[in-house]
C-alpha positions in Angstrom: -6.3 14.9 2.8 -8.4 12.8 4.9 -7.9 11.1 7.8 -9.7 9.0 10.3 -8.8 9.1 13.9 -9.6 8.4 17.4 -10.0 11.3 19.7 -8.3 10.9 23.1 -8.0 7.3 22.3 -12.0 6.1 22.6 -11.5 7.4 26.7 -14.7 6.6 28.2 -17.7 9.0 28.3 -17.3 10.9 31.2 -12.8 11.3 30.5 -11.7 14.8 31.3 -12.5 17.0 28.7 -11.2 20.4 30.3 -12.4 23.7 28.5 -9.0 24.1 26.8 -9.3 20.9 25.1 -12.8 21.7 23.9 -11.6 25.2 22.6 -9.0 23.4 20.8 -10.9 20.5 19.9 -13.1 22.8 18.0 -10.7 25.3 16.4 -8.6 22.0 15.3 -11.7 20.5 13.6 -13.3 24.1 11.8 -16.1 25.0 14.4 -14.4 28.0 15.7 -13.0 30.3 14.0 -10.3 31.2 16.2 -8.7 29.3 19.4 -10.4 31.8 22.4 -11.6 30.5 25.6 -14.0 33.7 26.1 -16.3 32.5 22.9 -16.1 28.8 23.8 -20.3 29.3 25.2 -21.0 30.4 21.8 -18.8 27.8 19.8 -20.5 24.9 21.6 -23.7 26.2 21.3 -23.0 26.4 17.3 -21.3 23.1 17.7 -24.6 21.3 19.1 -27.1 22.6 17.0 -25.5 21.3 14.2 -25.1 17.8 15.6 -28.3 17.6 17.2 -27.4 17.6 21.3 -29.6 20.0 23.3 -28.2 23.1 22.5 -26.5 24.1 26.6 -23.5 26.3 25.6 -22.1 24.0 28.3 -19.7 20.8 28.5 -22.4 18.7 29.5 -22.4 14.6 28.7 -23.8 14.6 25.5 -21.0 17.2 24.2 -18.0 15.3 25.8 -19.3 12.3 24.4 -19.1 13.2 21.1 -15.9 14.9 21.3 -14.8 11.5 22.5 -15.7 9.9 19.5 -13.9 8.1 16.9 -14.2 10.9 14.0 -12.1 12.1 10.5 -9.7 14.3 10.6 -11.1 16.3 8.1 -11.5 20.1 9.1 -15.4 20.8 9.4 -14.9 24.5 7.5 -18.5 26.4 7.4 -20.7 26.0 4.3 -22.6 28.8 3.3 -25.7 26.0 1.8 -28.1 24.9 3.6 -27.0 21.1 3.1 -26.6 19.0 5.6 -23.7 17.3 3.6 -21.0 19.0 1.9 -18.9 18.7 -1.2 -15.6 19.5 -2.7 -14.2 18.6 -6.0 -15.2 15.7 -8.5 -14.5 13.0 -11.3 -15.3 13.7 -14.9 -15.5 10.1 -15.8 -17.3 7.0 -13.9 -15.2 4.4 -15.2 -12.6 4.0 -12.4 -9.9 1.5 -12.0 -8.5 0.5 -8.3 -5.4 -0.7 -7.6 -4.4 -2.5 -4.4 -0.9 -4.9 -4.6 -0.8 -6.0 -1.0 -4.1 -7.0 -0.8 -4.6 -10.7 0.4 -7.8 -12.5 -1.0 -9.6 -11.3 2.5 -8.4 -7.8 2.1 -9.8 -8.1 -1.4 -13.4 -9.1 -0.6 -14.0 -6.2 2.0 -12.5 -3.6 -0.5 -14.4 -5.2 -3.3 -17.4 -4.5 -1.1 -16.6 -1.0 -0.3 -16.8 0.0 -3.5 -19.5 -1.9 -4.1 -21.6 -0.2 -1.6 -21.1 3.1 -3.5 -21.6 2.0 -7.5 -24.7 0.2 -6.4 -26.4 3.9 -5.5 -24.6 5.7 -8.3 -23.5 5.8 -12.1 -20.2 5.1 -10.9 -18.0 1.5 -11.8 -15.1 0.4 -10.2 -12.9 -2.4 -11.1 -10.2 -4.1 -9.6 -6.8 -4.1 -11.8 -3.7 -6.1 -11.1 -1.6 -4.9 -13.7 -1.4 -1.4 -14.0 -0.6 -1.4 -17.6 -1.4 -0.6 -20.2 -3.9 1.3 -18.2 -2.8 3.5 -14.9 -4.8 3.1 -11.9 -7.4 6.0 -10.6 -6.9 4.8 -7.0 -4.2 3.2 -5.5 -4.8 1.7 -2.0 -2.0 1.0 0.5 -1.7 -0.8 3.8 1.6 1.1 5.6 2.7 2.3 9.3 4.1 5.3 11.0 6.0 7.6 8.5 5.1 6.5 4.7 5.3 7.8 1.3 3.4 8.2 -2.0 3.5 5.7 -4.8 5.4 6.4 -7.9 2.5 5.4 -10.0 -0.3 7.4 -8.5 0.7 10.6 -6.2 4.7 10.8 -7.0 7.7 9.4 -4.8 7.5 11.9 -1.8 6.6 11.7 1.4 2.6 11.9 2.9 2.5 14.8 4.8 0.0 12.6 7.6 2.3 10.1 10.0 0.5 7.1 11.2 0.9 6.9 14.9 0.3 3.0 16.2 -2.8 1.6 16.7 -6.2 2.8 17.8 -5.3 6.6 16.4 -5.1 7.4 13.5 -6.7 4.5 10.7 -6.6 5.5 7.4 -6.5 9.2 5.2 -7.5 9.6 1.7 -7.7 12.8 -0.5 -9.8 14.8 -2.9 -10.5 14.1 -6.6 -8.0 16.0 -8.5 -9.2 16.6 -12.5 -9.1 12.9 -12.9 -5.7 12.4 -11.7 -4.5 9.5 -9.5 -5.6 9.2 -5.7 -4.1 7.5 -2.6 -5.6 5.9 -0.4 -3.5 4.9 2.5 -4.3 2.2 5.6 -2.3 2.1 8.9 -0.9 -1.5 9.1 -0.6 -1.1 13.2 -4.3 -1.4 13.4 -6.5 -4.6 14.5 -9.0 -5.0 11.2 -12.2 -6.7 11.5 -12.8 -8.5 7.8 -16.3 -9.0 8.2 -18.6 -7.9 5.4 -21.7 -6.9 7.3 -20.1 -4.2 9.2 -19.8 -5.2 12.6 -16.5 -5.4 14.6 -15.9 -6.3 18.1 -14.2 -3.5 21.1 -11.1 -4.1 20.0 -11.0 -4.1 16.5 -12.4 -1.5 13.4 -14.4 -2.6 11.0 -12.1 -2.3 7.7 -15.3 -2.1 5.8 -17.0 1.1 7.5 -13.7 2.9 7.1 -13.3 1.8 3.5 -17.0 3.1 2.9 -16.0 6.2 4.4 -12.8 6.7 3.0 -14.1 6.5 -1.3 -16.7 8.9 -0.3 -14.2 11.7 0.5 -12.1 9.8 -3.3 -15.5 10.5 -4.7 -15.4 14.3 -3.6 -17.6 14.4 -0.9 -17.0 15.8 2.2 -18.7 15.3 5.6 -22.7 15.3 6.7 -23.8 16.4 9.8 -26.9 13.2 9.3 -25.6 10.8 12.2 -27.3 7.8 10.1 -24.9 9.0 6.7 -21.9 7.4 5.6 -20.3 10.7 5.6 -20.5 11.4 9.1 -17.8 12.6 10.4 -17.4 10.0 13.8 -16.7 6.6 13.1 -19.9 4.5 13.1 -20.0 1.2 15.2 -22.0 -2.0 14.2 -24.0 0.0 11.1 -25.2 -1.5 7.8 -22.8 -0.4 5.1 -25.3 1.1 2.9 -25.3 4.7 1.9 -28.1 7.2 3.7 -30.4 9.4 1.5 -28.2 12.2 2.6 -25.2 10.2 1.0 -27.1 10.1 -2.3 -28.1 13.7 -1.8 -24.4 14.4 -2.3 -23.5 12.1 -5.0 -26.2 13.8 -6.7 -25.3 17.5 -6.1 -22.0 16.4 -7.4 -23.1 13.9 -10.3 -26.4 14.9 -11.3 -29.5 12.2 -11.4 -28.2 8.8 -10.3 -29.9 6.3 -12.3 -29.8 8.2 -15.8 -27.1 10.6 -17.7 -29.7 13.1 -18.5 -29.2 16.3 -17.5 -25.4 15.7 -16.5 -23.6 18.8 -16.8 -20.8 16.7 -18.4 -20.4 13.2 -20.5 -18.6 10.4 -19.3 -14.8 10.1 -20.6 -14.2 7.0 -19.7 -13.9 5.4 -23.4 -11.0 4.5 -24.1 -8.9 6.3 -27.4 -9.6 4.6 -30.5 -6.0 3.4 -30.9 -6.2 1.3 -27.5 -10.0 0.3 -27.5 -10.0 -2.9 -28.8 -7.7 -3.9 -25.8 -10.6 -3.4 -23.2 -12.1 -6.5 -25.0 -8.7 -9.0 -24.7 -8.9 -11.2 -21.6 -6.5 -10.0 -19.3 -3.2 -11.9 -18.8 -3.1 -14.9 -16.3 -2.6 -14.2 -13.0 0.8 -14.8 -11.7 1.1 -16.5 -8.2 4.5 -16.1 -6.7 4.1 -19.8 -5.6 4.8 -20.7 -9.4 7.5 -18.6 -10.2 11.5 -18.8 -9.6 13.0 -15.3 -8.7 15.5 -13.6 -10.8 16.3 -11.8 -7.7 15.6 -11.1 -4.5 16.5 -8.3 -1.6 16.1 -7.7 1.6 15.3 -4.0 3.0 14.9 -1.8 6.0 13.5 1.8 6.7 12.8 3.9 9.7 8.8 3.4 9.6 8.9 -0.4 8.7 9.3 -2.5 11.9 10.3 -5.5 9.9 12.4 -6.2 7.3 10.7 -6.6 4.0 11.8 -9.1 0.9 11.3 -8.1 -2.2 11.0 -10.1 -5.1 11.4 -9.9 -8.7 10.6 -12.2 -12.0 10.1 -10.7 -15.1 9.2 -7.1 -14.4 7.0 -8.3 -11.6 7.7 -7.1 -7.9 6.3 -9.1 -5.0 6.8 -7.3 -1.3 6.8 -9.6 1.9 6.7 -8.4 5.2 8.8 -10.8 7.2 6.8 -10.9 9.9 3.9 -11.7 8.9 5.0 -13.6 5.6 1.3 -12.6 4.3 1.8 -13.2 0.1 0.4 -10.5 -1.7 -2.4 -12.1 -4.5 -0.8 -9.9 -7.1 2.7 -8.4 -8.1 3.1 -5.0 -8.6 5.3 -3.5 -11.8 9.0 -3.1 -11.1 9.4 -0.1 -13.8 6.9 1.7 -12.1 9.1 2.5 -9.4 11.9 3.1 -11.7 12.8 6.5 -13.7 12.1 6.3 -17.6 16.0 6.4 -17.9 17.2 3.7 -16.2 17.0 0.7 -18.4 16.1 -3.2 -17.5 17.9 -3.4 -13.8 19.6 -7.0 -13.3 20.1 -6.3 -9.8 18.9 -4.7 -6.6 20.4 -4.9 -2.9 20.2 -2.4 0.0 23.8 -1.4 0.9 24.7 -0.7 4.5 24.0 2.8 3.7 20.6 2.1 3.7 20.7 3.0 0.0 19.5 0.7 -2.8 21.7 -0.1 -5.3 20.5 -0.7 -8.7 22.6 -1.9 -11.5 22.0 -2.6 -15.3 23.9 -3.8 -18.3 27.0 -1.1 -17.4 25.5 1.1 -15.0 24.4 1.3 -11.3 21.9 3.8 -9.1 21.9 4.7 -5.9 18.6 5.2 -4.7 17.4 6.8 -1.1 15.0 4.0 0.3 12.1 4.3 0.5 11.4 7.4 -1.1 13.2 5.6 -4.0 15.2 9.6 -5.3 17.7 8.7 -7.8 20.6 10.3 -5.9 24.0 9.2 -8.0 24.1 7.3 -12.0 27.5 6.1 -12.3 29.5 3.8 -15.0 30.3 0.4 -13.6 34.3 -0.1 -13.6 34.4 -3.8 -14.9 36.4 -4.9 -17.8 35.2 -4.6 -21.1 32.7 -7.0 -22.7 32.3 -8.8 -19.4 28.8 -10.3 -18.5 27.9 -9.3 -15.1 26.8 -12.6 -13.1 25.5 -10.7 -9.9 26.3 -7.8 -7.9 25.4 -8.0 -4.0 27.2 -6.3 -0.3 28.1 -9.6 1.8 27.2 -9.7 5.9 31.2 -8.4 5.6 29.8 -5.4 4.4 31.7 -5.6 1.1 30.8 -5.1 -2.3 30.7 -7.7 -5.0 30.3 -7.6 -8.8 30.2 -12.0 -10.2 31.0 -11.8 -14.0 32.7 -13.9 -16.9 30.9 -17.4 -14.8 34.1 -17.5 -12.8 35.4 -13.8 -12.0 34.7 -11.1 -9.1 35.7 -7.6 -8.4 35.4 -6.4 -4.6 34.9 -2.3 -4.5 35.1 0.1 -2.1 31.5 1.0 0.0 31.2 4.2 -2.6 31.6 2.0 -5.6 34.8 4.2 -6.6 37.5 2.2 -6.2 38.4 -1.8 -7.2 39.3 -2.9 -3.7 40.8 -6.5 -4.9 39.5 -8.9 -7.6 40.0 -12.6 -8.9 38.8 -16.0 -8.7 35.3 -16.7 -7.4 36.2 -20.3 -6.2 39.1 -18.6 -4.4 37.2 -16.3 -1.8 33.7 -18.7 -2.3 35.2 -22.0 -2.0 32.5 -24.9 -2.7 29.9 -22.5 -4.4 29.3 -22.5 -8.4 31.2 -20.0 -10.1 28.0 -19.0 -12.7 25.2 -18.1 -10.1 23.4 -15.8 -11.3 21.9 -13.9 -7.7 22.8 -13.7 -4.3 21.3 -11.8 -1.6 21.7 -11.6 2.1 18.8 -13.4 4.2 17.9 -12.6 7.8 19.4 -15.7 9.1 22.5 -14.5 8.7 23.5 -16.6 4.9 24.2 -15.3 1.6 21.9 -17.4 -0.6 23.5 -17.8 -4.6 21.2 -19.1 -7.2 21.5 -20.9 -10.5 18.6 -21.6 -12.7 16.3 -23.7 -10.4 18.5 -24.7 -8.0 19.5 -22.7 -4.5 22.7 -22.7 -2.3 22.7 -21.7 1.2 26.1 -20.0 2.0 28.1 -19.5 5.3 30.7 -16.3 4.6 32.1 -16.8 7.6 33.6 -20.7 8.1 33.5 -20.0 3.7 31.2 -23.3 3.7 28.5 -24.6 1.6 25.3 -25.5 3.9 22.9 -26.6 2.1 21.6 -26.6 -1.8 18.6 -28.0 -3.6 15.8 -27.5 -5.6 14.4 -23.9 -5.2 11.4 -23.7 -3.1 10.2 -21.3 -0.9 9.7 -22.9 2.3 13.4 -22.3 2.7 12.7 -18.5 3.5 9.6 -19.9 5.0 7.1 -18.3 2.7 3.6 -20.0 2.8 3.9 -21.9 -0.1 2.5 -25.3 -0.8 5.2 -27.9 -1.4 5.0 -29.2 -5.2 6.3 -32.9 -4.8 3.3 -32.9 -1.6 0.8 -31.3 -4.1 1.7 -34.2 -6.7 1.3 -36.9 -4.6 -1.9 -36.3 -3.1 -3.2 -35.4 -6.7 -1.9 -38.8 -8.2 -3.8 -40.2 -4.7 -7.0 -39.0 -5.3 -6.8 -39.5 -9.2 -6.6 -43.1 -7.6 -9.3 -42.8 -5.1 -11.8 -41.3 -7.8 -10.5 -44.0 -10.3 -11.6 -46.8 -7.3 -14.6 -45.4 -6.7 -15.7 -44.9 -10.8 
């Protein structure tokens, strides 16, 4: 794994860098061999002929700049070539699809332009997928903080073994091509990203770009170049062009062969598709689904340790939508709701976060308990309703109890464990003013349930058991970004008018 970070914090040139810190500093990062004060003369002197700084054996200026740098992570373990760059593992195919769900249309453009950067010097093609069936990703990007997990669809469900730590530390990690396998790529939410596309990013920011660049080098296989002007480098570069160096290229051709024919390739590309699925590659892809347009089946609202917000989470028709509610950002595309469901479980009709922290899943008779947000299916249990009942919605209230809606007029309260039938009866009895047949409810930050039915929202108060407010759906009531339709209408009618005037 891969990771970019800033050493002491970008301290200025001259900070206090002790002989300690140095000794570690270079054991940490593969330039000694073994953490011992009595060899650090030698170390540095290894250490700054290969980086080009007068060669001292001393912690003069030069050295403590560098080790002041913003660098990677990466262990810098001897080669035994006579590269300047190094490699590590590669693809056997050059047809690679990228996924990234959260990405808003900015986001999109820089990481479009990353990857750009790379195909345009080498036989490789990336495209962007929104969907990630019928064909899984190759890399998966993610924007997360502090502790985080793999995805179910690329890496697995458990947990990174890197912890982002805040801003201005640790940026982003990555990892080496595995057969051709899925790989993560994972960006620290904490940090200040400049968007720009040329590069450049002011003192307080990081160009998203430049780390991006770096970041599919080491997906690619390729590991770090002791050529300050390469992309590969292993200190974070400040106000370059995002273009790859000849020493790049060197190493996407010691690992690829020729880049601009297939000749001589040790290997042929397997990146055709199998006979029974090739005609699909040809289909235009399905329209894009904007959340904007869509009416939820269901919604939820969830906490974890590492999130410092709560997060909603939205589903219509397999699709999943995740907000962070603080920044109310709307993802461009949904992500797959099966994907982060087991093959067993079947179509889920509802999802809440009890105040376990757990996520409760239910289906036609069944309901999961899932950790969050490592998503480990930890009990599978028969629902105890009546028989042939249609379950309406299950949600926990702000009361902390545990509903199951069925029949359009009937509820059963259980116990926190699901184990036990606590009371049951009347929905209009314990709900009084809200529609029997709703068919989701969900706790919202503001403290309300909220009940839906078809196209239409009610806005409940559990504890003076009063109706506030119902209407239309829309999504301004959660304040989500969305354009209000009846304003859209009018001002298209107004300038169908205006052109009509004009004409």
């Amino acid at each position: 794994m891969l990771i970019i970070i800033l050493a002491a914090v970008l301290c200025p040139v001259l900070c206090v860098v002790d002989q300690q810190y140095a000794m570690k500093y270079l054991h940490r990062f593969g330039y000694a061999n073994e953490n011992d004060l009595t060899k650090l003369e030698d170390y540095l002197l290894s250490f700054q002929e290969r980086y080009n700084i007068p060669a001292t054996g001393e912690l003069d200026e030069n050295t403590i700049q560098l080790l002041n740098r913003p660098r990677c992570n990466v262990s810098e373990a001897a080669s035994d070539d006579d590269h300047s760059f190094r490699v590590k593992s590669k693809w056997t195919k050059f047809d690679l699809k990228w996924y990234f769900p959260q990405a808003t249309p900015e986001y999109l453009k820089v990481t479009k332009k990353a990857f750009e950067v790379w195909s345009n010097s080498s036989k490789f093609k990336f495209e962007l997928i929104h969907k990630i069936r019928p064909y899984a990703p190759d890399i998966s990007i993610t924007v997360v903080r502090g502790k985080h997990y793999f995805r179910a669809n690329c890496q697995g469900r458990g947990e990174c073994s890197s912890t982002f730590d805040g801003p201005r530390k640790v940026l982003a990690h990555a990892y080496f091509p595995k057969g051709n396998s899925c790989i993560e790529l994972h960006i620290d939410a904490d940090e200040k990203w400049d968007l720009s596309l040329d590069g450049s990013s002011s003192e307080d920011q990081t160009s998203l770009l430049m780390v991006l660049i770096h970041e599919i080098g080491h997906i690619l296989g390729i590991a770090h170049s002791d050529i300050e002007t390469a992309i590969m480098y292993p200190w974070y570069q400040f106000n370059i062009a995002p273009k790859l160096d000849e020493n790049d290229k060197m190493a996407l051709e010691a690992l690829y062969g020729p880049i601009n024919t297939y000749v001589n390739n040790p290997f042929k590309p397997t990146s055709a598709l199998p006979p029974t699925t090739k005609t699909l590659a040809h289909q235009p892809n399905e329209p894009d689904k904007n959340l904007c347009d869509i009416i939820p089946e269901y919604m939820f609202i969830a906490m974890a340790g590492e999130f410092e917000n709560y997060h909603l989470y939205i589903i219509n028709e397999n699709s999943l939508w995740k907000i962070d509610l603080n920044s109310k950002l709307i993802p461009s595309q949904p992500e797959i709701l099966d994907d982060y469901l087991p093959e067993e479980v079947g179509p889920i009709i509802h999802i809440f976060q009890s105040s376990s922290d757990n996520l409760i899943a239910v289906n036609d008779r069944k309901y999961y308990v899932a950790d969050f947000p490592a998503l480990q299916i930890l009990e599978e249990n028969n629902l105890i309703i009546p028989k042939n009942s249609q379950i309406n919605t299950m949600f926990q209230s702000n009361h902390g109890k545990i509903y199951v809606f069925y029949n359009n007029s009937n509820y059963i309260e259980f116990d926190k464990n699901l184990k036990t039938v606590r009371n049951r009866g009347q929905i209009k009895d314990i709900f009084p003013g809200l529609p029997t047949d709703v068919t989701g409810a969900f706790q919202y930050i503001d403290g309300h349930m909220y009940f839906f039915k078809n196209t239409t929202y009610y806005k409940y108060n559990e504890f003076t058991k009063k109706l506030v407010a119902a209407g239309p759906f829309n999504w301004n009531v959660f304040d989500i970004p969305c354009p209000n339709g009846d304003l859209l209408n009018h001002l298209k009618i107004l300038l169908t008018k205006i052109i009509s005037f004009y004409q």
